[in-house]
GUBA-101150 format. One record per residue: residue in one letter; x, y, z of N, C-alpha, C in turn. Coordinates in Angstrom, 1 decimal. Example, Ala and Ser with C-alpha at 12.3 -4.5 7.8 and 13.67 -1.06 7.14 Angstrom:
BEGIN
REC:a:13.2:-5.7:7.8:12.3:-4.5:7.8:13.2:-3.3:7.8
REC:s:12.8:-2.2:7.1:13.7:-1.1:7.1:12.9:0.0:7.9
REM end
This chain:
BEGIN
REC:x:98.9:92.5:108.0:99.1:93.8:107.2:99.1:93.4:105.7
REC:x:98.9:94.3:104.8:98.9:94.4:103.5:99.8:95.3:103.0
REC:x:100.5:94.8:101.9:101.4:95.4:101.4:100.8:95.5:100.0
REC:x:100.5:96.9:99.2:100.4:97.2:97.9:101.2:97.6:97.1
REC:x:101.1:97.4:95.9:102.6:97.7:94.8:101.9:98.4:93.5
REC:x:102.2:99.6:93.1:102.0:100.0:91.8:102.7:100.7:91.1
REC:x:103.4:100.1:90.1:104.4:99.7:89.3:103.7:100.7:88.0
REC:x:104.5:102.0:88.0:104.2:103.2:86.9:105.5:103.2:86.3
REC:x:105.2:104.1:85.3:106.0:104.4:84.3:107.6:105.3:84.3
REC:x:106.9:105.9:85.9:108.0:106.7:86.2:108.6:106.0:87.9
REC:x:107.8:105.9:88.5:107.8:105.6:89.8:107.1:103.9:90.2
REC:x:107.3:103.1:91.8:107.2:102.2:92.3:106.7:103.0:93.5
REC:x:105.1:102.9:93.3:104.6:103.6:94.6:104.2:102.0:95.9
REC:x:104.7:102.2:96.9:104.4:101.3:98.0:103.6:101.7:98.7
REC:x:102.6:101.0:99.7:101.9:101.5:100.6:101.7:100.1:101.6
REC:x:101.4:100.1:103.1:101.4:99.7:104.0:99.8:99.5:104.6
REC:x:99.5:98.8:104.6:97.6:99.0:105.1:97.5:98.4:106.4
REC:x:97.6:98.3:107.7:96.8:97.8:108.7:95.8:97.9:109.1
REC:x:95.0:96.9:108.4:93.5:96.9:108.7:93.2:97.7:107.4
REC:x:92.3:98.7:107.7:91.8:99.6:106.7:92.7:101.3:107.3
REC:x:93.6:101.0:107.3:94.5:102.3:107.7:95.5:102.1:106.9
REC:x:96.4:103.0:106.0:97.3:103.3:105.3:98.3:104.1:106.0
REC:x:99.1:103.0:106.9:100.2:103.5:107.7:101.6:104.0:107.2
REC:x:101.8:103.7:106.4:103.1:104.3:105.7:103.0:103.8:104.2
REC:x:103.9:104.5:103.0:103.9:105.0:102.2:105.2:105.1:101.5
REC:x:105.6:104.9:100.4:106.9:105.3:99.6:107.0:105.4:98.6
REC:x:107.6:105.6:97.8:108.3:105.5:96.2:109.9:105.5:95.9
REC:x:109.9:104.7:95.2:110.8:104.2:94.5:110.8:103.8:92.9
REC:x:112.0:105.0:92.3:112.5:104.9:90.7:112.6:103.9:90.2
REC:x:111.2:103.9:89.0:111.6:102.6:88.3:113.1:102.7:87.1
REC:x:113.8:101.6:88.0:115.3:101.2:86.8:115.0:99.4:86.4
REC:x:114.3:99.5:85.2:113.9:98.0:84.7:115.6:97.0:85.0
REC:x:116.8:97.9:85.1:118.0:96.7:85.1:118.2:96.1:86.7
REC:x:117.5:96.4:87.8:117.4:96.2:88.7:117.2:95.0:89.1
REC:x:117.8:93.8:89.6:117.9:92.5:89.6:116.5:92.3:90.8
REC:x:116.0:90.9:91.4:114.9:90.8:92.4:116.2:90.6:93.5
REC:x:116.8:90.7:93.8:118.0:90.8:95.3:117.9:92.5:95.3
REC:x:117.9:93.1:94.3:118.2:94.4:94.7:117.0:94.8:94.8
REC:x:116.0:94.9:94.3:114.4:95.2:94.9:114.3:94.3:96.2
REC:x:114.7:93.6:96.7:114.1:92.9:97.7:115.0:93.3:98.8
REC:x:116.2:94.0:99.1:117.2:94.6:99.9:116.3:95.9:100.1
REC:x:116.1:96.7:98.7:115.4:98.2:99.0:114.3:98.1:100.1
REC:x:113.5:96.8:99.6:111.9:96.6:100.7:112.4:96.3:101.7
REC:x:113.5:95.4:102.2:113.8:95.0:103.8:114.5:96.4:104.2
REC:x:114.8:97.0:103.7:115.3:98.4:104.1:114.4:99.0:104.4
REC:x:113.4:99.6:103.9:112.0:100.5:103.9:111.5:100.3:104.8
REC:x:111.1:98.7:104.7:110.5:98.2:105.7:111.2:98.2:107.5
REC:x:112.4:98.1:107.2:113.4:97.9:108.9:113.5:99.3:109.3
REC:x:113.3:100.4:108.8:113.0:101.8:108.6:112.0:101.9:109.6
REC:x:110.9:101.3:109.0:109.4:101.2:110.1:109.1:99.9:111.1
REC:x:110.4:99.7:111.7:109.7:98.6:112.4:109.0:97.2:111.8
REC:x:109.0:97.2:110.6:108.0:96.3:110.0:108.7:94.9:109.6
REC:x:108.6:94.0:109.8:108.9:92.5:109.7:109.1:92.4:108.2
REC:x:109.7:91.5:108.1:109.9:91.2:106.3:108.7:89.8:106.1
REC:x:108.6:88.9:107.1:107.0:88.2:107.1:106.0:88.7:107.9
REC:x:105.8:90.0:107.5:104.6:90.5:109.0:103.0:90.7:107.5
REC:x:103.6:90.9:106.4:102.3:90.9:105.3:101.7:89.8:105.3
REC:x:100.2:89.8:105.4:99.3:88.4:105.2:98.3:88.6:103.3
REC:x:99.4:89.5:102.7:98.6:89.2:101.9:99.5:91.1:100.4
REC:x:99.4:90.6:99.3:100.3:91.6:98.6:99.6:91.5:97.5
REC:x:99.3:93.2:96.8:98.7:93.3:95.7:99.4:93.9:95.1
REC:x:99.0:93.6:93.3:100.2:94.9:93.0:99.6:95.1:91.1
REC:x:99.6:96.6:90.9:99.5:96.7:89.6:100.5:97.3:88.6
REC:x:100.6:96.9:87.4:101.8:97.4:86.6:101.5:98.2:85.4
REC:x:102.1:99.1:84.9:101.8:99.4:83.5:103.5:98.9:82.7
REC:x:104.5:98.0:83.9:106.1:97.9:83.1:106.2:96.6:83.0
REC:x:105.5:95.8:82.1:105.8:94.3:82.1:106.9:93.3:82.4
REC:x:108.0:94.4:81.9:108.9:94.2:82.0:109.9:94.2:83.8
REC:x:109.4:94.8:84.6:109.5:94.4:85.6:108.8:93.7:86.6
REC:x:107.7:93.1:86.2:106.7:92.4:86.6:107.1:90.9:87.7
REC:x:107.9:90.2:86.7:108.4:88.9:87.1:109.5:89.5:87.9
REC:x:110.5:90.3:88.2:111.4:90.5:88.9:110.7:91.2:90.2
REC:x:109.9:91.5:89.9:109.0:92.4:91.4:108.7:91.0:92.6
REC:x:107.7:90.5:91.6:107.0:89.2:92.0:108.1:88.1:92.8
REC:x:109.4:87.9:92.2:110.1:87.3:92.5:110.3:87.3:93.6
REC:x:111.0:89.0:93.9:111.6:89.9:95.1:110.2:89.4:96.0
REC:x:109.0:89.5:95.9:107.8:89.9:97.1:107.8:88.1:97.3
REC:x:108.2:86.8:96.3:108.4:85.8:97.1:109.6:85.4:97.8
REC:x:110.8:85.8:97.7:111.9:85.0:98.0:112.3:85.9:99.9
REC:x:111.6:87.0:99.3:112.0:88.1:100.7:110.7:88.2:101.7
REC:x:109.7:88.1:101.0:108.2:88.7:102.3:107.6:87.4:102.0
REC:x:107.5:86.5:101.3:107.0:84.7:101.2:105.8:84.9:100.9
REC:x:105.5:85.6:100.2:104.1:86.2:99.8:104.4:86.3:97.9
REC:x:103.3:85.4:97.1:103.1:85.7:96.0:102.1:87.2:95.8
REC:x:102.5:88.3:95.1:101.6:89.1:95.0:100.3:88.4:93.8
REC:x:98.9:88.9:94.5:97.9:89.2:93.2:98.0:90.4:92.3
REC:x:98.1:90.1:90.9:98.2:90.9:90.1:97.2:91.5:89.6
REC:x:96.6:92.9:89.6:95.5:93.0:88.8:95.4:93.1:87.4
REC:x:94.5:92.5:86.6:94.8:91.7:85.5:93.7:91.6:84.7
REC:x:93.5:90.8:83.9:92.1:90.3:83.4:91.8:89.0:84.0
REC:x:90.2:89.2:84.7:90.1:88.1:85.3:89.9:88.4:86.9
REC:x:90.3:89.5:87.4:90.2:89.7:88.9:88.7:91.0:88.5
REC:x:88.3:91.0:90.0:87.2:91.2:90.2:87.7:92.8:90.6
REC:x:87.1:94.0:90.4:86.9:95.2:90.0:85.6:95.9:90.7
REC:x:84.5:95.2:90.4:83.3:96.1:90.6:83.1:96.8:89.9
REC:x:83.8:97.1:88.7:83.6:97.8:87.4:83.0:97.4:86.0
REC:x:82.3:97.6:85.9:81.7:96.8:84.2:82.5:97.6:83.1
REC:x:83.4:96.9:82.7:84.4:97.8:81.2:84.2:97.7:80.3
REC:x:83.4:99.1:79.7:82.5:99.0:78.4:83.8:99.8:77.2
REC:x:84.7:98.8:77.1:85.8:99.2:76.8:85.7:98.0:74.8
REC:x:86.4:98.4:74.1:86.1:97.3:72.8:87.1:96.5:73.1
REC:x:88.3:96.4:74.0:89.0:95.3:74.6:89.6:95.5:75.7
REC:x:88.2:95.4:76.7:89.1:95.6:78.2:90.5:95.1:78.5
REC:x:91.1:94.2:78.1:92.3:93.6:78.0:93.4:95.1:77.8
REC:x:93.2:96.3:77.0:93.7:97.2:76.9:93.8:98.3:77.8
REC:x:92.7:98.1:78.5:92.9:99.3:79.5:93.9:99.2:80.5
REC:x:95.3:100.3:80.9:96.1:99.7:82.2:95.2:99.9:83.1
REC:x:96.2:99.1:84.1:95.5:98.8:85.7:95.8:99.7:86.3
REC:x:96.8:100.5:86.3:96.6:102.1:86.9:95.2:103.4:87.0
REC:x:94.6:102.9:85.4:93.3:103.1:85.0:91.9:102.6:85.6
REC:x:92.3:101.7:86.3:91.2:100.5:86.5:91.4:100.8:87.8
REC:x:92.0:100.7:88.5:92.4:100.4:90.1:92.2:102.3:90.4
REC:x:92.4:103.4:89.7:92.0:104.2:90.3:90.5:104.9:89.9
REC:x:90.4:104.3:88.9:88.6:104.4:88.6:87.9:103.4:89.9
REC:x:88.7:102.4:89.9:87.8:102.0:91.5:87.7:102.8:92.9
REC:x:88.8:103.1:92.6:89.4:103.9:93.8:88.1:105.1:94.1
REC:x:87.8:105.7:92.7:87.0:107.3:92.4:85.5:107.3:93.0
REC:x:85.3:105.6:92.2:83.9:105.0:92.4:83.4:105.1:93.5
REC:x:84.3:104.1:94.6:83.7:103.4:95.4:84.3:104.5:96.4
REC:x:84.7:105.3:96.7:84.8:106.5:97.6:84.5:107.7:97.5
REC:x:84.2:108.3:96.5:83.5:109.3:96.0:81.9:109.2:95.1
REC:x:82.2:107.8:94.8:80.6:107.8:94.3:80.7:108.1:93.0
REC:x:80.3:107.5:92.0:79.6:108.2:90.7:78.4:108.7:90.0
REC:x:78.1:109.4:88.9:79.6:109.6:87.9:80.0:110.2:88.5
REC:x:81.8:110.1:87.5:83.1:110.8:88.2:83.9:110.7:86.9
REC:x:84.7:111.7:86.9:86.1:111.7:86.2:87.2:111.6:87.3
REC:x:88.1:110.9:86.3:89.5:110.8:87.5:90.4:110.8:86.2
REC:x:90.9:111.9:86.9:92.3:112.5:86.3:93.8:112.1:87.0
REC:x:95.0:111.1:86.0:96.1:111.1:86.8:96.8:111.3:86.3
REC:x:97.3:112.4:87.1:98.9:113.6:86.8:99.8:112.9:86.9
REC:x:100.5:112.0:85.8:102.2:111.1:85.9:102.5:111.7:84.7
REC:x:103.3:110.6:84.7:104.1:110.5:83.3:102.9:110.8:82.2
REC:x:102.2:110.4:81.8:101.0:110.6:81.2:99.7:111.0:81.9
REC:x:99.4:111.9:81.4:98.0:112.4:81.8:96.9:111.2:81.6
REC:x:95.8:110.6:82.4:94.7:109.7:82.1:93.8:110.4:82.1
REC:x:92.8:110.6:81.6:91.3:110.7:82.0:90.3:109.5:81.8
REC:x:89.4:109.5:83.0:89.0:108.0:82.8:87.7:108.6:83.5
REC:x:86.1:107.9:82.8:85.0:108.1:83.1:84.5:107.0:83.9
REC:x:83.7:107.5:85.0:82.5:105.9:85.2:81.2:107.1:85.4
REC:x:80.3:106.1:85.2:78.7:106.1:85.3:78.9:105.7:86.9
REC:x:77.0:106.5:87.0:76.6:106.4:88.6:76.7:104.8:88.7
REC:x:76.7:103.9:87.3:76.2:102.7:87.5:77.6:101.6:87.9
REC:x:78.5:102.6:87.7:80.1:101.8:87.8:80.3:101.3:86.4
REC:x:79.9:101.9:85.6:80.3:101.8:84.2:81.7:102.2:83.8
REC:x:82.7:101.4:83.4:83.9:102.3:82.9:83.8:102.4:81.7
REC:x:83.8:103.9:81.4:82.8:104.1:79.9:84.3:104.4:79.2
REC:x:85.3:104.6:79.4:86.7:105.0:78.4:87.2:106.4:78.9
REC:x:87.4:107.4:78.1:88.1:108.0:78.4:89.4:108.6:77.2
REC:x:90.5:109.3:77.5:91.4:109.5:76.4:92.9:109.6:77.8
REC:x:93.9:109.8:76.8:95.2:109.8:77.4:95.9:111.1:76.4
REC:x:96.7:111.4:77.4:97.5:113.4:76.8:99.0:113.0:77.7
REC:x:99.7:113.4:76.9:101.3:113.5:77.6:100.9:114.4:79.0
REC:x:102.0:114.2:79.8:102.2:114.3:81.4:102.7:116.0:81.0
REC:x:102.9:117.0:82.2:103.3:118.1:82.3:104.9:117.9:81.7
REC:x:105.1:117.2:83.0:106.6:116.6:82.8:107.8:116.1:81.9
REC:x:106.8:115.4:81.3:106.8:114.8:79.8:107.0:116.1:79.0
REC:x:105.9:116.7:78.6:105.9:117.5:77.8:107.2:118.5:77.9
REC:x:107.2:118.5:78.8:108.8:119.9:79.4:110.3:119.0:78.9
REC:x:110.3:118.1:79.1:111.3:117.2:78.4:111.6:116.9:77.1
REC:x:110.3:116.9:76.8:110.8:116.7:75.2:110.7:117.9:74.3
REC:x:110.4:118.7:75.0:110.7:120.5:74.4:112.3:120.6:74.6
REC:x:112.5:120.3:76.0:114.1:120.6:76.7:115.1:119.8:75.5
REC:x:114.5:118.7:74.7:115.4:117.4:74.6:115.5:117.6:73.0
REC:x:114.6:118.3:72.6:114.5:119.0:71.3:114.7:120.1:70.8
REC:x:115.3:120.7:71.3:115.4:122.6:70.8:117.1:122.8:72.0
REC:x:117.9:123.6:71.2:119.5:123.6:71.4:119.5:124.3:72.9
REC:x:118.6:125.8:72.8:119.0:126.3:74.1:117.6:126.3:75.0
REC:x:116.6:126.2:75.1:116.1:126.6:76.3:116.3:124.9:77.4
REC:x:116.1:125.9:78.4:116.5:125.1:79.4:115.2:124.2:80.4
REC:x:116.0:122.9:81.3:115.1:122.6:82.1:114.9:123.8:83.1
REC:x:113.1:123.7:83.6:112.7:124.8:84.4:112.1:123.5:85.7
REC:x:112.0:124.5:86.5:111.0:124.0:87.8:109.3:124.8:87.1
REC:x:108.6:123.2:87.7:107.1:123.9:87.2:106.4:124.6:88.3
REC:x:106.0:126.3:87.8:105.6:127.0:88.8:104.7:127.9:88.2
REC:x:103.8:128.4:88.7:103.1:129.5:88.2:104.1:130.6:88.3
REC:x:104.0:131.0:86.8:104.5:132.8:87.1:103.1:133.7:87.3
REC:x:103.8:134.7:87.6:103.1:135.9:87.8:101.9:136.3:86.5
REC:x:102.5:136.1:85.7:101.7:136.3:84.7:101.9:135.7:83.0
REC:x:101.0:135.6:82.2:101.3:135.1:81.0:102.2:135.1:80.3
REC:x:102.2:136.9:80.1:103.1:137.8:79.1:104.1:137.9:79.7
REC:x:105.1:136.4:79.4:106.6:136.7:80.0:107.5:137.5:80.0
REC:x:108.5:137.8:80.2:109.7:138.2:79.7:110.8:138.3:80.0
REC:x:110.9:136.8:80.1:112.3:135.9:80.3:112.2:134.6:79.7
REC:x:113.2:133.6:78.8:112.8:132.2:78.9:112.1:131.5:79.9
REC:x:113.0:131.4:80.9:112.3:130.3:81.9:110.6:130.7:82.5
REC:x:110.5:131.7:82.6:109.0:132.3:82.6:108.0:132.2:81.7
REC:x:108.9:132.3:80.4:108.0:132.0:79.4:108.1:130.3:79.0
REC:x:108.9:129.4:79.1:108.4:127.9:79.6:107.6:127.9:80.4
REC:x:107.3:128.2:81.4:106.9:128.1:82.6:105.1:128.6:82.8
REC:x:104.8:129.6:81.9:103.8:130.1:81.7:103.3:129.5:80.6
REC:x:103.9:128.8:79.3:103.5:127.8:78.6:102.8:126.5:79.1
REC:x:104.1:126.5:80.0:103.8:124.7:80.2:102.5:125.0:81.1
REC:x:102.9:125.4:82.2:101.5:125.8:83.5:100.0:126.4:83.0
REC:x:99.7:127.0:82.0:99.0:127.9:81.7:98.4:126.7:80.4
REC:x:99.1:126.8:79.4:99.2:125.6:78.6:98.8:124.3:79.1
REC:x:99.0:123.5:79.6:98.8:122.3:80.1:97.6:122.2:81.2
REC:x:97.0:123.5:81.9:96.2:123.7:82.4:94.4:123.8:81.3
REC:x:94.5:125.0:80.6:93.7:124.6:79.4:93.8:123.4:78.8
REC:x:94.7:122.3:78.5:94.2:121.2:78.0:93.3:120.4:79.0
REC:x:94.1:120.3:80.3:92.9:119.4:81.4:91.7:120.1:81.8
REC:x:91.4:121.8:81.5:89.9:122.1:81.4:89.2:121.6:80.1
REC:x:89.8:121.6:79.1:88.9:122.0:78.0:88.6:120.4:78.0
REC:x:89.3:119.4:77.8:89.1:117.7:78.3:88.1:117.2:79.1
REC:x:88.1:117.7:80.2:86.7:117.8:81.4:86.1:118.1:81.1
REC:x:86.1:119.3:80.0:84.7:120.3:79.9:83.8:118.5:78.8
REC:x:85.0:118.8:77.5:84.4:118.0:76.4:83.9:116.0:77.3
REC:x:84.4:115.6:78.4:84.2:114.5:78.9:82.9:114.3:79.2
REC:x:82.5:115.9:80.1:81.4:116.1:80.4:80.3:116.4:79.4
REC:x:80.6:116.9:78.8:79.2:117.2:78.0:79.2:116.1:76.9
REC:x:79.9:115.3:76.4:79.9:113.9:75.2:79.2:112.7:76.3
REC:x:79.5:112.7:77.6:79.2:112.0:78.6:77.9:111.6:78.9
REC:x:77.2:113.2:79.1:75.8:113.2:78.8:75.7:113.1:80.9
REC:x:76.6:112.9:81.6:75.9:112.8:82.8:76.0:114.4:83.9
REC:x:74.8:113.8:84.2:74.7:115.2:85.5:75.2:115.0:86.9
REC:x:75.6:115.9:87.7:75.9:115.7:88.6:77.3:115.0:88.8
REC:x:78.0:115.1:87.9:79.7:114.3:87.8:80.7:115.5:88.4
REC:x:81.5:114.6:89.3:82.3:114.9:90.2:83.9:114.3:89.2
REC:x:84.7:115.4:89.4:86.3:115.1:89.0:87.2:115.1:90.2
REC:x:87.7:113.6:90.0:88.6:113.2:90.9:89.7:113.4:90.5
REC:x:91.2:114.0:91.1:92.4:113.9:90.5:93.0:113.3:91.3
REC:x:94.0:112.5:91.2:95.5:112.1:91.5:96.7:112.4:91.5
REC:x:98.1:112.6:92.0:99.2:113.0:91.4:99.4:114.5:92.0
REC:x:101.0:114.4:92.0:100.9:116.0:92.6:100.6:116.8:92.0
REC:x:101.0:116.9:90.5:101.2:118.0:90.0:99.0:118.5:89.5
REC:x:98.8:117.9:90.3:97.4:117.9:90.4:97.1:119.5:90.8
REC:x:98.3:120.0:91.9:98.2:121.7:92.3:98.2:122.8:91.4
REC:x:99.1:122.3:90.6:99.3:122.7:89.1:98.3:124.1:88.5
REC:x:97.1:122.5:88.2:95.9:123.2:87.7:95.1:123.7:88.2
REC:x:94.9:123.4:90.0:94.2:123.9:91.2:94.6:125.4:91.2
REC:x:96.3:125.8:91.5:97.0:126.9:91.5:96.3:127.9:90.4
REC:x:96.7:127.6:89.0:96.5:128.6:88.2:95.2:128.7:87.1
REC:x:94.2:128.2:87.7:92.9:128.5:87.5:92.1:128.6:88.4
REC:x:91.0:130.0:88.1:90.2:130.5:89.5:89.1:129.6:89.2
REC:x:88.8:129.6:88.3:87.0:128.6:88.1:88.1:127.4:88.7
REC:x:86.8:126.5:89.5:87.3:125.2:89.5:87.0:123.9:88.5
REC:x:88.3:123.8:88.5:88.4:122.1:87.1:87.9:121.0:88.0
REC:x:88.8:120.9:89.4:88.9:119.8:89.7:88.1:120.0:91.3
REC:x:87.0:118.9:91.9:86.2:118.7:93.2:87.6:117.5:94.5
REC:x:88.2:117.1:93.8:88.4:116.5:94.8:90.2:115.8:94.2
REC:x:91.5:116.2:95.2:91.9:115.8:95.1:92.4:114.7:96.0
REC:x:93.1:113.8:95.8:93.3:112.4:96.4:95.0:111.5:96.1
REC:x:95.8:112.0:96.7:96.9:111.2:96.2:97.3:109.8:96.2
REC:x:96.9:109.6:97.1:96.9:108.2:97.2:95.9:107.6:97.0
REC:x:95.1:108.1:95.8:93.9:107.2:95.1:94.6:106.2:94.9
REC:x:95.6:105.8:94.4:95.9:104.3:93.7:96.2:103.0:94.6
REC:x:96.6:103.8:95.7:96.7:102.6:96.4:95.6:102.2:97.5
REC:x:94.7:103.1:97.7:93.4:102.9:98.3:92.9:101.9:97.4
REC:x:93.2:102.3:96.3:92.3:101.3:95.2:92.3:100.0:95.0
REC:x:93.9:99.9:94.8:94.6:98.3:95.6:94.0:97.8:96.7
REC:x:93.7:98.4:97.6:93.2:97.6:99.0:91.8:97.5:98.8
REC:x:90.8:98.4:97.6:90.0:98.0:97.5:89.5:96.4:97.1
REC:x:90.4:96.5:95.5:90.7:95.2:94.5:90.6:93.6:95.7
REC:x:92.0:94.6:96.6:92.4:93.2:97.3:91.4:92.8:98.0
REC:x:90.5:93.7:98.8:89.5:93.3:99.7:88.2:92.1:98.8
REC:x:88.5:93.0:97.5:87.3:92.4:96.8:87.5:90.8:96.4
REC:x:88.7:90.6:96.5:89.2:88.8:96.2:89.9:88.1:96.6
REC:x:90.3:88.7:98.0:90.5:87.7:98.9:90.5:86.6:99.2
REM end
């Protein structure tokens, strides 16, 4: 079995692969003061949850955007499953040509689900991931990873409105009924949703036409991916995929084994 790890800004998404099957699945809150005993208690937990051995992985991948929990992850995945993870990194193999002015800058969240878009959907493609931050990331039919731009998260954005201004409040993100609110929470809510929806069309629209390619397919990730599905009738988005990232991982890992 394979064990994959991708280490976001908000979350520690896990996934389980036997063989080429994605048998189970989790997440876990990243808290950077978290020692490698206490990450490595959560995984033998998870794992004894499913039946699954704490040496039953032959092999562990894992990508980060929190450096800072890196060496304590790595720790936990040797002292508990006896498995050094591979890191995706500069230097591991991709299948991606990164026509980037310092691939070294692009995260691996970015990379690993541009693979992910590629090599399962085919290019060109856009792939959009709904986290903490919004990504948009391009490849060519050719597996070009041509760039792309980054926009604050839904989530994000609702936070630091909430975290900035005395009275309005945290909302649940929902489509209202309609634009022209007339209540606070509706009118956040028809901001944020409505709002945040025109930024990821109008970004797609401008990706595509600067892009210059035909026939490009948009991939998204992430829940709040429904979001923009929900409250626009034209379609933005061809294909969603949640667990792009960690398909992607098993692609990576297959690739360098």
């Amino acid at each position: 079995m394979l064990l994959v790890i991708d280490i976001g800004n908000t979350n520690i998404k896990l996934g389980v692969y036997d063989e080429d099957m994605l048998v189970h699945s989790w997440r876990m809150s990243v808290k950077v003061v978290r020692t490698a005993d206490e990450i490595g208690i959560m995984f033998a937990n998870l794992f004894n949850s499913k039946s699954i051995a704490l040496d039953a992985f032959d092999g562990i991948i894992m990508s980060s955007v929190q450096p800072s929990l890196n060496y304590t992850i790595e720790h936990a995945c040797e002292y508990y499953l006896g498995k050094k993870p591979l890191m995706v990194g500069v230097g591991i193999k991709t299948g991606l040509n990164i026509k980037y002015n310092n691939p070294q800058e692009v995260g691996a969240d970015r990379i690993v689900n541009s693979v992910a878009a590629y090599k399962l959907y085919g290019g060109p493609c856009i792939i959009v991931d709904f986290g903490t931050a919004t990504t948009f990331n391009v490849v060519s039919a050719k597996g070009e990873f041509l760039g792309g731009c980054i926009a604050p998260g839904i989530i994000s954005g609702l936070e630091s409105l909430v975290n900035n201004t005395a009275k309005l409040p945290r909302v649940e993100i929902v489509k209202p009924e309609t634009i022209i609110a007339k209540s606070t929470v509706t009118s956040l809510q028809a901001g944020m949703v409505y709002g945040y929806t025109g930024l990821v069309k109008y970004i797609v629209e401008k990706l595509k036409e600067e892009s210059g390619l035909s026939g490009i397919k948009v991939i998204a990730t992430g829940g709040l991916s429904e979001i923009v599905i929900n409250a626009e009738s034209e379609k933005i988005i061809d294909v969603v995929d949640r667990s792009l990232t960690l398909k992607g991982l098993k692609l990576i890992y297959d690739m360098n084994k």
